[in-house]
C-alpha positions as CSV (number, residue, x, y, z in Angstrom):
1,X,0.0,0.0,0.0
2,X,1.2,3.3,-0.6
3,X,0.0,6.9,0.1
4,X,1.3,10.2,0.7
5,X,-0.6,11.5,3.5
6,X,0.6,15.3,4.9
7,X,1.5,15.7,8.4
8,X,3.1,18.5,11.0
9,X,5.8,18.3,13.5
10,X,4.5,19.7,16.9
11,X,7.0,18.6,19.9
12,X,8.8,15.9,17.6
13,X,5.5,14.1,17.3
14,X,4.1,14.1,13.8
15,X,0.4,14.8,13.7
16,X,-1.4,13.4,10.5
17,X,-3.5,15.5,8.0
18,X,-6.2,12.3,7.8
19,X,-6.3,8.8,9.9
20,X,-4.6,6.0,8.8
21,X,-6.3,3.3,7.4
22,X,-7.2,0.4,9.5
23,X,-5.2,-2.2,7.2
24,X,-2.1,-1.0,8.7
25,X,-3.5,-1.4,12.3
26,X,-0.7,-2.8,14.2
27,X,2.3,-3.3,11.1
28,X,4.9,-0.8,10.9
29,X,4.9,1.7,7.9
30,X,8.1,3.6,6.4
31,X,7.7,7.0,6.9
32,X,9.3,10.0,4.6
33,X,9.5,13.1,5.0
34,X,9.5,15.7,2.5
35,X,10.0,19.6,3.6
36,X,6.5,21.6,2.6
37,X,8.7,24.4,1.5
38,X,9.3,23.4,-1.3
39,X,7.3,24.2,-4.6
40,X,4.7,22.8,-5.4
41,X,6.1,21.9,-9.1
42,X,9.1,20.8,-7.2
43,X,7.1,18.4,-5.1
44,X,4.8,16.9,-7.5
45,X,8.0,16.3,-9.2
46,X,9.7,14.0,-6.6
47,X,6.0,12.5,-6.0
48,X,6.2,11.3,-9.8
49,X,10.1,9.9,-9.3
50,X,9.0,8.4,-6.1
51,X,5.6,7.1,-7.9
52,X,7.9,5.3,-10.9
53,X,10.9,4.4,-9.3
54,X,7.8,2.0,-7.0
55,X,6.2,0.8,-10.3
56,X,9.9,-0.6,-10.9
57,X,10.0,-2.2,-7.7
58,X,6.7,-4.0,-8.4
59,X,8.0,-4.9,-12.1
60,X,11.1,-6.7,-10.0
61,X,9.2,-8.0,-7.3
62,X,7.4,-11.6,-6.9
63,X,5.9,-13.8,-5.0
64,X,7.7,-16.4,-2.4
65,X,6.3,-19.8,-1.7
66,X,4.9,-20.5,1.5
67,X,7.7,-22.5,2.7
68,X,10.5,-20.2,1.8
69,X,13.3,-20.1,3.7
């Protein structure tokens, strides 16, 4: 699952824009963080790089059997 969901800082906590969807109830999620002071053009840009460079991933990835080791 992926989603870019906006957030801010208060006292080092991070304090989401939305809730989290309750698939991801007790996993852990990678979290990164991009600066909001940057422009917007700038920001959709990485969005798009990040947004391909995962649609490579998934091109590489597959599935393991069950009883991989």
């Amino acid at each position: 699952m992926r989603q870019i969901i906006q957030a801010t800082c208060t006292n080092g906590e991070l304090i989401l824009s939305e809730k989290l969807s309750s698939e991801l109830e007790g996993k852990t999620i990678q979290i990164m963080i991009l600066e909001t002071s940057e422009s917007a053009q700038t920001r959709d840009f990485q969005e798009s790089k990040i947004q391909k460079f995962l649609a490579r991933v998934n091109n590489y990835s597959f599935p393991l059997s069950p009883d991989y080791k």
